[in-house]
C-alpha positions in Angstrom: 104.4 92.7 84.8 101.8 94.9 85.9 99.5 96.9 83.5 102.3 96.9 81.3 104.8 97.9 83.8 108.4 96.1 84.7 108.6 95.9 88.2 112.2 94.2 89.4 114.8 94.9 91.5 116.5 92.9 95.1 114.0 92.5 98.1 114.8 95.8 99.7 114.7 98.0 96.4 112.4 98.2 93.8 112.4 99.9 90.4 108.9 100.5 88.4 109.0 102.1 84.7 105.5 102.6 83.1 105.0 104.7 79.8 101.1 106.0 79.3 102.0 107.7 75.9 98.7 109.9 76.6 96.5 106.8 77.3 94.2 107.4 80.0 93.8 104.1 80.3 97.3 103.4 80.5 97.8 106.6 82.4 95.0 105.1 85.5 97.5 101.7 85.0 100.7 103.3 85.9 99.0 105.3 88.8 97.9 102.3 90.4 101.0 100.3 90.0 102.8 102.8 91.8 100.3 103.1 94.6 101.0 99.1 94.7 104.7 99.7 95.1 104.0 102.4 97.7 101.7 100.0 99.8 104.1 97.4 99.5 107.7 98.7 100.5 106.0 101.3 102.8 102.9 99.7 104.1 103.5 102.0 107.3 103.6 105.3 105.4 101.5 107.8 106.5 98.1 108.6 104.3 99.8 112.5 104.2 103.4 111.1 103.0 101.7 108.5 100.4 99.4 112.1 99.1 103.6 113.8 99.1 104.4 111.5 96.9 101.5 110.9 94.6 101.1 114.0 94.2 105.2 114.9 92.9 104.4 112.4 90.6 101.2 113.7 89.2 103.2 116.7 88.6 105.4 117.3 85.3 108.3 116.2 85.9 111.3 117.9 83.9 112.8 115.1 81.5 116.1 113.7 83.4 115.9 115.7 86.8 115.7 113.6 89.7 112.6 114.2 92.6 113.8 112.2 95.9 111.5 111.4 99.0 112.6 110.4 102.0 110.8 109.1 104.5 112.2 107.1 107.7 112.4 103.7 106.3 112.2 103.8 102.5 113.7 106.7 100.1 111.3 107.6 96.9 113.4 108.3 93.8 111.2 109.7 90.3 112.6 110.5 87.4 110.9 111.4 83.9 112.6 109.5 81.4 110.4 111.5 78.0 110.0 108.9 75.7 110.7 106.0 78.2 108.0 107.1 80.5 108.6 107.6 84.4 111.0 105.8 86.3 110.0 105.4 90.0 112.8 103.4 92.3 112.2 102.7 96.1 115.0 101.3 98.7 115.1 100.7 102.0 117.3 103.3 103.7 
């Protein structure tokens, strides 16, 4: 557990839900656990496709639409989940 964020999932994918519920606290958390799981399935990834992704998830997010990433190795998947908080899944592609 990180921050208060499940992390599990096989070696080659990886599935991350964190919840803030309007904590900034929380909120800082979440960011950095996903920067975490960025590094570490994608420790290649450029600084300007990390800042892609980041930044799609700093944005609102409609509740249950899908926002995919692909890069060459490793495909992003973000989903806002409302109440549940946002559901970020990486796998190896």
């Amino acid at each position: 557990m990180v921050g208060g964020s499940k992390v599990r999932g096989p070696a080659d994918e990886v599935t991350l839900i964190c919840a803030a519920g309007g904590d900034p606290k929380k909120a800082a958390s979440c960011l950095l656990s996903y920067v975490v799981l960025i590094m570490s399935v994608a420790p290649s990834l450029s600084k300007d496709n990390r800042g892609s992704i980041l930044s799609a998830m700093m944005k609102v997010l409609d509740v249950s639409k899908e926002t995919r990433i692909k890069t060459d190795d490793v495909e992003f998947i973000m989903q806002n989940l409302s109440s549940m908080g946002l559901w970020f899944h990486a796998k190896a592609i």
